[in-house]
HTML snippet that shows the backbone in 3Dmol.js (N, CA, C, O; Angstrom):
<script src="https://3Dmol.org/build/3Dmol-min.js"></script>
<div id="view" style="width:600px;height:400px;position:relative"></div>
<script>
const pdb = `
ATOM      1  N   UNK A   1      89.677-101.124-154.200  1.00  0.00           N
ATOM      2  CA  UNK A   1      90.273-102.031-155.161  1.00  0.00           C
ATOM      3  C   UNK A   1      91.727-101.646-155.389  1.00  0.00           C
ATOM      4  O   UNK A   1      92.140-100.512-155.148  1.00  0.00           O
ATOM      5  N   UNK A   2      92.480-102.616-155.857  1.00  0.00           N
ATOM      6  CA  UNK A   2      93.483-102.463-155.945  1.00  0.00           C
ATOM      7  C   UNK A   2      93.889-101.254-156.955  1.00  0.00           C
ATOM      8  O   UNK A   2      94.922-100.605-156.794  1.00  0.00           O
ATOM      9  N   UNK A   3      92.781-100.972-158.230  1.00  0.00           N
ATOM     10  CA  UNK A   3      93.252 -99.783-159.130  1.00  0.00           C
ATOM     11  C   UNK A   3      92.893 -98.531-158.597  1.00  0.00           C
ATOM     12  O   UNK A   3      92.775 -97.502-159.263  1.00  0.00           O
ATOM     13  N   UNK A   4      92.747 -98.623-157.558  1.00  0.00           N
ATOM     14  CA  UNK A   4      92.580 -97.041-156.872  1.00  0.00           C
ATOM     15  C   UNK A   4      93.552 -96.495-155.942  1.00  0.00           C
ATOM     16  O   UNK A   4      93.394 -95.433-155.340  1.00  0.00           O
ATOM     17  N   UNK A   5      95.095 -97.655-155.794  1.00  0.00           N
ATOM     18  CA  UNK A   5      95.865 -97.614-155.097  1.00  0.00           C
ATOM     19  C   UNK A   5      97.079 -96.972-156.275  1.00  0.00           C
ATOM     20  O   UNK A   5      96.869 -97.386-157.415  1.00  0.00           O
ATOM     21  N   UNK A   6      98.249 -96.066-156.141  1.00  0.00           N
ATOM     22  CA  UNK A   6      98.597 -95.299-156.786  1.00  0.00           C
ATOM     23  C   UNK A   6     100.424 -95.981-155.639  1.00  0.00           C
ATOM     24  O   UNK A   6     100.509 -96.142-154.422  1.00  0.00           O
ATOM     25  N   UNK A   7     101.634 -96.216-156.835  1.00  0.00           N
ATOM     26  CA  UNK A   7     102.796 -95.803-155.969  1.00  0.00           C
ATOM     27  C   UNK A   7     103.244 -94.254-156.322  1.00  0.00           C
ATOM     28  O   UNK A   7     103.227 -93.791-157.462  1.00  0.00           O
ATOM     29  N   UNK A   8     103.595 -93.630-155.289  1.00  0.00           N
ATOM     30  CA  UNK A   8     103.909 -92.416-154.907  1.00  0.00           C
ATOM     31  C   UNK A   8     105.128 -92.102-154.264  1.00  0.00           C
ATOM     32  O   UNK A   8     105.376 -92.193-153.062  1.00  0.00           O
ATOM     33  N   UNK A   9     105.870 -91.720-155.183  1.00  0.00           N
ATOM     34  CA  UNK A   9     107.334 -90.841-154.425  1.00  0.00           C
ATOM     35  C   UNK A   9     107.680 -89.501-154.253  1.00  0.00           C
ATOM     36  O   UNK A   9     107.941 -88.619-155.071  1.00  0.00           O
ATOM     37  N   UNK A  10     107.615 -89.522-152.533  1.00  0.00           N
ATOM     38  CA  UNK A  10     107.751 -87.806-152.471  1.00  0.00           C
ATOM     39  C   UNK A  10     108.906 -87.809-151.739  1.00  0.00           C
ATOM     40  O   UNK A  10     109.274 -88.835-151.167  1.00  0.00           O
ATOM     41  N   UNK A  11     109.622 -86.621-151.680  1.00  0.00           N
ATOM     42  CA  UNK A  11     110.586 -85.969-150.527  1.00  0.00           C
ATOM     43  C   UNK A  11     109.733 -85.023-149.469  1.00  0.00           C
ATOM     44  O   UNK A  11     108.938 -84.107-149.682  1.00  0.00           O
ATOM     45  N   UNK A  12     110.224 -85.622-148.236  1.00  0.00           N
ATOM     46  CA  UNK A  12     109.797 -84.693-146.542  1.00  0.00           C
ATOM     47  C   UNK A  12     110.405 -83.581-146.922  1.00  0.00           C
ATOM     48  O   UNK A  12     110.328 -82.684-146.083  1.00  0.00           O
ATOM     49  N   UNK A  13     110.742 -83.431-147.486  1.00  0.00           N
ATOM     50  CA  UNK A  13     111.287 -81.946-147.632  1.00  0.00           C
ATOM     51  C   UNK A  13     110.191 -80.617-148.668  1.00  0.00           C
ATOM     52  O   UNK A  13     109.742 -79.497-148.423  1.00  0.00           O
ATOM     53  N   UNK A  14     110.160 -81.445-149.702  1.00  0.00           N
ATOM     54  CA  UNK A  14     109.365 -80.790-150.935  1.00  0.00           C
ATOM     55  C   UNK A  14     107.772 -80.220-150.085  1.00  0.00           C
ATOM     56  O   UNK A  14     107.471 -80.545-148.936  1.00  0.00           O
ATOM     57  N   UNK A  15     107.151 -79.555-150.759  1.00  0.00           N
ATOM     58  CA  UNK A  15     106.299 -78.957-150.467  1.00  0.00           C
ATOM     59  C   UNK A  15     104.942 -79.507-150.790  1.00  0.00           C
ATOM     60  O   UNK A  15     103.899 -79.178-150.225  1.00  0.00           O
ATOM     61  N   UNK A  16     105.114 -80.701-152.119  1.00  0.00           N
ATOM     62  CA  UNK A  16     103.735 -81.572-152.468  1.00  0.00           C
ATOM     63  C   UNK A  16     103.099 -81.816-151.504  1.00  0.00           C
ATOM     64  O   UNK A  16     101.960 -81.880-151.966  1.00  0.00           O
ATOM     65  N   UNK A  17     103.006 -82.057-150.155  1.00  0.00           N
ATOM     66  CA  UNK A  17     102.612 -82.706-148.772  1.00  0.00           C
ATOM     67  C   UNK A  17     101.987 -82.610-148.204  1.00  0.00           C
ATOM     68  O   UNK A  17     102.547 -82.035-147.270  1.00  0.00           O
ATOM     69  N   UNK A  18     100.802 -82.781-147.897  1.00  0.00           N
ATOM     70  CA  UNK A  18      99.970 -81.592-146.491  1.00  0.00           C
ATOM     71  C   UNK A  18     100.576 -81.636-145.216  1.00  0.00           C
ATOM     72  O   UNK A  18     101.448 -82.495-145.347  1.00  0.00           O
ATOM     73  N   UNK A  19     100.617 -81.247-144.163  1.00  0.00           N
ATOM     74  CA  UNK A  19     101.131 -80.986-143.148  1.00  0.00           C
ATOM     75  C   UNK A  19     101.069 -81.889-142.563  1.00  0.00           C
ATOM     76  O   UNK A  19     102.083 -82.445-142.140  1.00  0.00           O
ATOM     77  N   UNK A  20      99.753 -82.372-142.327  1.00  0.00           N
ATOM     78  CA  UNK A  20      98.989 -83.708-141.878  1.00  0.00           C
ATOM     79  C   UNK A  20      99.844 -85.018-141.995  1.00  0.00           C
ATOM     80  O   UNK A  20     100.016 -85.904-141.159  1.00  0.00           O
ATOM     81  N   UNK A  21     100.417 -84.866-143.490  1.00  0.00           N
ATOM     82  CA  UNK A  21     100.836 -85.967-144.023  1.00  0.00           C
ATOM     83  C   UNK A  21     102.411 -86.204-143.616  1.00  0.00           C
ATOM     84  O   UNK A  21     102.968 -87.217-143.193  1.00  0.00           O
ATOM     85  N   UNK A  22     102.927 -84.873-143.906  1.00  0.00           N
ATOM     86  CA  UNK A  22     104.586 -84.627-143.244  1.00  0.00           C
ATOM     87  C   UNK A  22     104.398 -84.892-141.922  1.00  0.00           C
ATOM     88  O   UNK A  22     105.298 -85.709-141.726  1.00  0.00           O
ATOM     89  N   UNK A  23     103.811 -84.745-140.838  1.00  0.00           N
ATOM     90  CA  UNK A  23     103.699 -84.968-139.334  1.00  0.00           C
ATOM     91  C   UNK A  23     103.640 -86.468-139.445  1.00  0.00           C
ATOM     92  O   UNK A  23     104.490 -87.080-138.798  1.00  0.00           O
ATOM     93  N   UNK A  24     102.743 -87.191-140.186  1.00  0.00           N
ATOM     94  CA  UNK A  24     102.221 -88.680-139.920  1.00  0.00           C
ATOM     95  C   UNK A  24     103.508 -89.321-140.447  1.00  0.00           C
ATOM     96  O   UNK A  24     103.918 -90.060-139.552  1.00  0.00           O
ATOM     97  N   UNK A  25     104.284 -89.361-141.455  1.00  0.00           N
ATOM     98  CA  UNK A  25     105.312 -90.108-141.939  1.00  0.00           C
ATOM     99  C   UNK A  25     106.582 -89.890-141.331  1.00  0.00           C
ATOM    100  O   UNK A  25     107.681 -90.422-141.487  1.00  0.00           O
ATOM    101  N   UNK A  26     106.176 -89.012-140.627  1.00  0.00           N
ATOM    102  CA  UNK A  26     107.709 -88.790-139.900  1.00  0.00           C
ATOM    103  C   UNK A  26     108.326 -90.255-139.439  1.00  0.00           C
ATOM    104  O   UNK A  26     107.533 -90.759-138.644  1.00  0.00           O
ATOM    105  N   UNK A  27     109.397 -91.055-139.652  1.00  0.00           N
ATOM    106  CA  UNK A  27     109.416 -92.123-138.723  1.00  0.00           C
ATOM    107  C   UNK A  27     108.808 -93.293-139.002  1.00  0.00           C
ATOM    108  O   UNK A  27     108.820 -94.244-138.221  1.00  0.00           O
ATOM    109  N   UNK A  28     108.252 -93.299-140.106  1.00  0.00           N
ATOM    110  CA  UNK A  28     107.897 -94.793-140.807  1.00  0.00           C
ATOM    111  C   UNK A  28     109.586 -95.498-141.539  1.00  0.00           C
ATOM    112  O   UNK A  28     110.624 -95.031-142.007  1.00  0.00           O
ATOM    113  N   UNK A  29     109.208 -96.369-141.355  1.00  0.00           N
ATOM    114  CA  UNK A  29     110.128 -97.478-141.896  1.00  0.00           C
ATOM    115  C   UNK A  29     109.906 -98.137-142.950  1.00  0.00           C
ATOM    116  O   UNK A  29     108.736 -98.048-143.321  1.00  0.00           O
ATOM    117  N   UNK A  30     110.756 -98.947-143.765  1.00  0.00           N
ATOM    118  CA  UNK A  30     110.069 -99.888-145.099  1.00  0.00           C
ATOM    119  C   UNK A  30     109.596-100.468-144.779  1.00  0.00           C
ATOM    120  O   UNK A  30     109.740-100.775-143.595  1.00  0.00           O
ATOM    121  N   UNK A  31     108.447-101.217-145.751  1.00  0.00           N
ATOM    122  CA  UNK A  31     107.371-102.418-144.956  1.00  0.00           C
ATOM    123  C   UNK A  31     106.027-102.237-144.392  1.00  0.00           C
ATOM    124  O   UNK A  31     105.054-102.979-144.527  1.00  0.00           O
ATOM    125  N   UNK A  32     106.165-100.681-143.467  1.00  0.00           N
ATOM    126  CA  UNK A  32     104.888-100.405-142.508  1.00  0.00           C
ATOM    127  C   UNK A  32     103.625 -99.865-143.624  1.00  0.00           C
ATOM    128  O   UNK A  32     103.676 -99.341-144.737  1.00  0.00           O
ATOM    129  N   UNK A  33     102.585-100.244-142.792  1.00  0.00           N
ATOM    130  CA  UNK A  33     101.573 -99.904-143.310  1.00  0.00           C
ATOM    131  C   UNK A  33     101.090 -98.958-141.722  1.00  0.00           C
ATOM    132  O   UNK A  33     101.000 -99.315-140.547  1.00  0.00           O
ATOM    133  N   UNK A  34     100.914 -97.916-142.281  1.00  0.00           N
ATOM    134  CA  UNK A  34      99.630 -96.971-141.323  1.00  0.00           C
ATOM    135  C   UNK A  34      98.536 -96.414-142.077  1.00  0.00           C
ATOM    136  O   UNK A  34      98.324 -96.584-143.278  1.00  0.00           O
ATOM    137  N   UNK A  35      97.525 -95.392-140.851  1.00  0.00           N
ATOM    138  CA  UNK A  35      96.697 -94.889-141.321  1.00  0.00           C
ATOM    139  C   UNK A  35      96.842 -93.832-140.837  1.00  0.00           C
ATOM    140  O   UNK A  35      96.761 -93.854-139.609  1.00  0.00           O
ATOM    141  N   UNK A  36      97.063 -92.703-141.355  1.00  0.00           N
ATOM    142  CA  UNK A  36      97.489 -91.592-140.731  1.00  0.00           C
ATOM    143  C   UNK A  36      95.961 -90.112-140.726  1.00  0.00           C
ATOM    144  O   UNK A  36      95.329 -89.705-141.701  1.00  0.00           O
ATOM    145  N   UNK A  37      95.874 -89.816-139.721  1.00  0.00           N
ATOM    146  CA  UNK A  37      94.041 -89.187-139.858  1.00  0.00           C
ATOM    147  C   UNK A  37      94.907 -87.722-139.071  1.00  0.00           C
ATOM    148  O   UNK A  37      95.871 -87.639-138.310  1.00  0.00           O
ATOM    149  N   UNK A  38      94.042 -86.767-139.677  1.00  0.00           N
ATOM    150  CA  UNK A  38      94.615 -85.387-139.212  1.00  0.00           C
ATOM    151  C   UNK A  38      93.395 -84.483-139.484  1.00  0.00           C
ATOM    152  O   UNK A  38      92.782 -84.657-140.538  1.00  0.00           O
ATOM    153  N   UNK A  39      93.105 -83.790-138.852  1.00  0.00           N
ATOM    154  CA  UNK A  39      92.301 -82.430-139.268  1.00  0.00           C
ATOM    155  C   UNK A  39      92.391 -81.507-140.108  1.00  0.00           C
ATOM    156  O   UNK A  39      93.452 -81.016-140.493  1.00  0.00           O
ATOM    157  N   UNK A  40      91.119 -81.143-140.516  1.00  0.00           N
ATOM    158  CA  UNK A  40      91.320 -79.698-141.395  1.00  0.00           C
ATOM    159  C   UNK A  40      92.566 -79.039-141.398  1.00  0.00           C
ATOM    160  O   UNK A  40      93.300 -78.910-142.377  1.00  0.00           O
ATOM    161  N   UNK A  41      92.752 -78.662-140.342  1.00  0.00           N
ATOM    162  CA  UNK A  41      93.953 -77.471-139.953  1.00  0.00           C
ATOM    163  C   UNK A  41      95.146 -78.111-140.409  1.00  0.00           C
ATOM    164  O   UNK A  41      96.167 -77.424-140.361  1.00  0.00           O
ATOM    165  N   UNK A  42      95.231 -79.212-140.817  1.00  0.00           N
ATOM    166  CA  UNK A  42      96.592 -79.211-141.113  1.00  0.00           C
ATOM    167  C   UNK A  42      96.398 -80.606-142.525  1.00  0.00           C
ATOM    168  O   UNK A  42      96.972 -81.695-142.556  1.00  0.00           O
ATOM    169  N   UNK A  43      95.741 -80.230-143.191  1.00  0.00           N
ATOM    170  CA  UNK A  43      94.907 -80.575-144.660  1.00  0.00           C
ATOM    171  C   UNK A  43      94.398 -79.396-145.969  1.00  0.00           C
ATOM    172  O   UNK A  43      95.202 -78.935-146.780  1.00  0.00           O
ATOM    173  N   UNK A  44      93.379 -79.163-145.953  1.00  0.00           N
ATOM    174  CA  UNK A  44      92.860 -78.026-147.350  1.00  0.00           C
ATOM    175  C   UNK A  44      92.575 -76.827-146.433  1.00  0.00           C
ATOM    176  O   UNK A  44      92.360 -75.761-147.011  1.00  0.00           O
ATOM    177  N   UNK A  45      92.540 -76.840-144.967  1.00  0.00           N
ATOM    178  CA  UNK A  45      92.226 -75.491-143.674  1.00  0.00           C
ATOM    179  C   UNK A  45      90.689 -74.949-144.967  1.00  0.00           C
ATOM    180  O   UNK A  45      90.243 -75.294-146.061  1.00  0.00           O
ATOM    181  N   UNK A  46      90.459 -74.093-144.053  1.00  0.00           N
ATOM    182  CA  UNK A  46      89.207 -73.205-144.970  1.00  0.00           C
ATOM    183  C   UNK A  46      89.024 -73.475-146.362  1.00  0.00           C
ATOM    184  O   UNK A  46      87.825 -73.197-146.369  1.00  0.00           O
ATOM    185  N   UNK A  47      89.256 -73.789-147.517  1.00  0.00           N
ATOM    186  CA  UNK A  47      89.164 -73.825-148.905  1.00  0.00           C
ATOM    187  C   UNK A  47      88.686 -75.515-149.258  1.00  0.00           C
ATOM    188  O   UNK A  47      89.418 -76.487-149.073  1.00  0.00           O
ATOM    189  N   UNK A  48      87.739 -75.542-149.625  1.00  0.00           N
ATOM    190  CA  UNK A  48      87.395 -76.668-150.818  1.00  0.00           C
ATOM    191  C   UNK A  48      88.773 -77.206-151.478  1.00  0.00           C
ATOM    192  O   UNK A  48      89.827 -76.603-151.677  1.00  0.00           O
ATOM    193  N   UNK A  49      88.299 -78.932-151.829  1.00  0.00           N
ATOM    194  CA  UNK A  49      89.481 -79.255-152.545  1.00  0.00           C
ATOM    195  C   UNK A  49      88.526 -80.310-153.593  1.00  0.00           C
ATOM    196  O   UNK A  49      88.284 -81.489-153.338  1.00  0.00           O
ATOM    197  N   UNK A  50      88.179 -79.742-154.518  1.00  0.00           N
ATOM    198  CA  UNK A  50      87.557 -80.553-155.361  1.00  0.00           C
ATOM    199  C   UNK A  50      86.080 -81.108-154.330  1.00  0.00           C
ATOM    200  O   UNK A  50      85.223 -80.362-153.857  1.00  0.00           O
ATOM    201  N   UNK A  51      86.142 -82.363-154.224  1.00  0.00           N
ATOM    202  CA  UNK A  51      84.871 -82.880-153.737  1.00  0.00           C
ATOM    203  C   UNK A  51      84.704 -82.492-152.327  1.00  0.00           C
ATOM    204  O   UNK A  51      83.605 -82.410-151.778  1.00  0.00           O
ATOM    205  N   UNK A  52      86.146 -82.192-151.607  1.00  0.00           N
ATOM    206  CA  UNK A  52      86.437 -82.498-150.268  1.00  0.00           C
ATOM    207  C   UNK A  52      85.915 -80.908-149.593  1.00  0.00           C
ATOM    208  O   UNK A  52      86.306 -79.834-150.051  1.00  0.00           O
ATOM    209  N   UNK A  53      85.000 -81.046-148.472  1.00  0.00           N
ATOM    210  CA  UNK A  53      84.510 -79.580-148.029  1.00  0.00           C
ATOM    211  C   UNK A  53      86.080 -78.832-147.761  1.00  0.00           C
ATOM    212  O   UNK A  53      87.216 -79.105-148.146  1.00  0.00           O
ATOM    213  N   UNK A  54      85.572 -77.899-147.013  1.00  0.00           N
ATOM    214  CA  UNK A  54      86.227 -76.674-146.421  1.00  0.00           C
ATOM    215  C   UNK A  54      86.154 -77.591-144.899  1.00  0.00           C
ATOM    216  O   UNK A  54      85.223 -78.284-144.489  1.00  0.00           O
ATOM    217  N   UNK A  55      88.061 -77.192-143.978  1.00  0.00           N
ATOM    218  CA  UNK A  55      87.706 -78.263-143.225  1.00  0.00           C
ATOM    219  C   UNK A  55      87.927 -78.962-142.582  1.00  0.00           C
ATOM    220  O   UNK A  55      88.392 -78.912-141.444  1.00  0.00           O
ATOM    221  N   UNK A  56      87.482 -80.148-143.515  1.00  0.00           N
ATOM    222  CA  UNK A  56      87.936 -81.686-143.101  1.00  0.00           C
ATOM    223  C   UNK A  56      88.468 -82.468-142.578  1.00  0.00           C
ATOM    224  O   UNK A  56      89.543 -81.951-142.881  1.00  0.00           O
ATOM    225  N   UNK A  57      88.732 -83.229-142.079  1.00  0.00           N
ATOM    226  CA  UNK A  57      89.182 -84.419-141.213  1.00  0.00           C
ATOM    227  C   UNK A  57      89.652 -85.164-142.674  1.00  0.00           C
ATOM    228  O   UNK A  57      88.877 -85.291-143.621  1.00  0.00           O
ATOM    229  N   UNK A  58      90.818 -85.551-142.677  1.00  0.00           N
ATOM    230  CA  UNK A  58      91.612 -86.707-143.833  1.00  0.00           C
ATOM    231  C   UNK A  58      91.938 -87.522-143.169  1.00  0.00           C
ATOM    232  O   UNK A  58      92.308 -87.362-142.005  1.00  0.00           O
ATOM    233  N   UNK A  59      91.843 -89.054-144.031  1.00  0.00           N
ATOM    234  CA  UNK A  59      92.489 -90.260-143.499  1.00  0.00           C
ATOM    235  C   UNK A  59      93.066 -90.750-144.902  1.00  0.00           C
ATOM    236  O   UNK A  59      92.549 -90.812-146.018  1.00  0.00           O
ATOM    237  N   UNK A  60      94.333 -91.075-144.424  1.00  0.00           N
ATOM    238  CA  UNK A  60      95.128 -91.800-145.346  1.00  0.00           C
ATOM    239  C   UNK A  60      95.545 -93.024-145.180  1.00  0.00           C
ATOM    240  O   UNK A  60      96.405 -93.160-144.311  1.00  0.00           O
ATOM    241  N   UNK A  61      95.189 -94.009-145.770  1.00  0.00           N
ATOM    242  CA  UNK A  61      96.197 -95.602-145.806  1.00  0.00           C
ATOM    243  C   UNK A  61      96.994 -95.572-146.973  1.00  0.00           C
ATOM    244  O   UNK A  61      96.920 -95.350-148.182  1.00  0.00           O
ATOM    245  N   UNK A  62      97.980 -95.970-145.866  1.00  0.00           N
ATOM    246  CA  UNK A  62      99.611 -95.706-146.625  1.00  0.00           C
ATOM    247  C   UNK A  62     100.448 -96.966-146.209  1.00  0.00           C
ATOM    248  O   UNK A  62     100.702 -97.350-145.067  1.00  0.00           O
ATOM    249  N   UNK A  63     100.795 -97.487-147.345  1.00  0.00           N
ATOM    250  CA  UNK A  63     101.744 -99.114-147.229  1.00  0.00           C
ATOM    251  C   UNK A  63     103.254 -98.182-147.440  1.00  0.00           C
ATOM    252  O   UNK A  63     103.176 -97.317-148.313  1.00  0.00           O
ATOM    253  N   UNK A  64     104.469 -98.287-146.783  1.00  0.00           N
ATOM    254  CA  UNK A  64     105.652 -97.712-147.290  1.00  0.00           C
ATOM    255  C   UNK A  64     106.083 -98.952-148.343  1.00  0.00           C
ATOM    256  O   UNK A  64     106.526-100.013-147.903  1.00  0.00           O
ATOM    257  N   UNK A  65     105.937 -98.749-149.515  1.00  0.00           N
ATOM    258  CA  UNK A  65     107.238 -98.926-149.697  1.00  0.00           C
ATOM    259  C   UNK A  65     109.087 -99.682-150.031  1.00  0.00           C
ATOM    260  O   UNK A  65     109.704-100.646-150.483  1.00  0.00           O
ATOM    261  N   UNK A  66     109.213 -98.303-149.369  1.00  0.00           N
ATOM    262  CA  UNK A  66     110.565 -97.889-149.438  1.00  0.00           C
ATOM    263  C   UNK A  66     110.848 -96.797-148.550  1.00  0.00           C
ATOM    264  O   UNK A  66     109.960 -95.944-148.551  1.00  0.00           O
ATOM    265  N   UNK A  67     111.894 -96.554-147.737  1.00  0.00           N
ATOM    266  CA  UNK A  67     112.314 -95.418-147.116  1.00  0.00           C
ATOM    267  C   UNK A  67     114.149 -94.941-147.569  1.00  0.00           C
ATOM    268  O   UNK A  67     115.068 -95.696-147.250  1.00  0.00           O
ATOM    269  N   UNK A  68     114.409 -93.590-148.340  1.00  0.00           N
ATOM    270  CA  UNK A  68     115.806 -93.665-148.405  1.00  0.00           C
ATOM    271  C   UNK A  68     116.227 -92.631-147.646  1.00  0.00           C
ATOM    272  O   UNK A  68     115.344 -92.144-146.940  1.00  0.00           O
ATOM    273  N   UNK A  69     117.496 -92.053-147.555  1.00  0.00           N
ATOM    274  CA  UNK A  69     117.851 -90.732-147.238  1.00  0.00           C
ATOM    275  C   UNK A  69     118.466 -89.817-148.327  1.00  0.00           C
ATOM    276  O   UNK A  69     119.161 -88.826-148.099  1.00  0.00           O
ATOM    277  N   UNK A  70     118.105 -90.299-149.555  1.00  0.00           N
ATOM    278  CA  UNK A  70     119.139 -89.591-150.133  1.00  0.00           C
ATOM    279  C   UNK A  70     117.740 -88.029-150.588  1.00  0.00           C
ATOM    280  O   UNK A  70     118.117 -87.013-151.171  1.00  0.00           O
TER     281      UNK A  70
END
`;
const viewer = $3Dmol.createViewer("view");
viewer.addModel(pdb, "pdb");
viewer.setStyle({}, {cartoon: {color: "spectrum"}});
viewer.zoomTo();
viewer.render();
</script>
C-alpha cells in the first residue's frame, strides 16, 4: 500500500546505507524506478536485524525521486 512507502533522503557518501544499497544506486537517474536485490554479505552479513535473519538476501523497490550533486 501506498502507506508503507516512505520518501527518503540520503547522501552516497554518508554511512546510513547498506552496501547492497550504495552498489545498486550507483547511476540511477530522476524518474527511475528499480529493484535492487543483494545478498547477505553486503546487507545485516551474520547479525539479525529485527525480524530479518542472519544472512539474508534483500530486495528493495526504489522509485528515484530526485538525483542532485550537491
Amino acid at each position: 500500500t501506498e502507506e508503507s512507502f516512505k520518501v527518503y533522503m540520503t547522501k552516497m557518501n554518508g554511512s546510513d546505507l547498506l552496501e547492497g544499497l550504495k552498489n545498486g544506486l550507483l547511476g540511477v537517474k530522476t524518474g527511475e524506478h528499480c529493484e535492487i536485490l543483494f545478498t547477505g554479505k553486503y546487507g545485516f552479513g551474520n547479525k539479525e536485524f529485527g525480524i530479518i535473519p542472519a544472512n539474508s538476501a534483500l530486495l528493495y523497490e526504489i522509485w528515484v525521486e530526485a538525483v542532485s550533486n550537491d
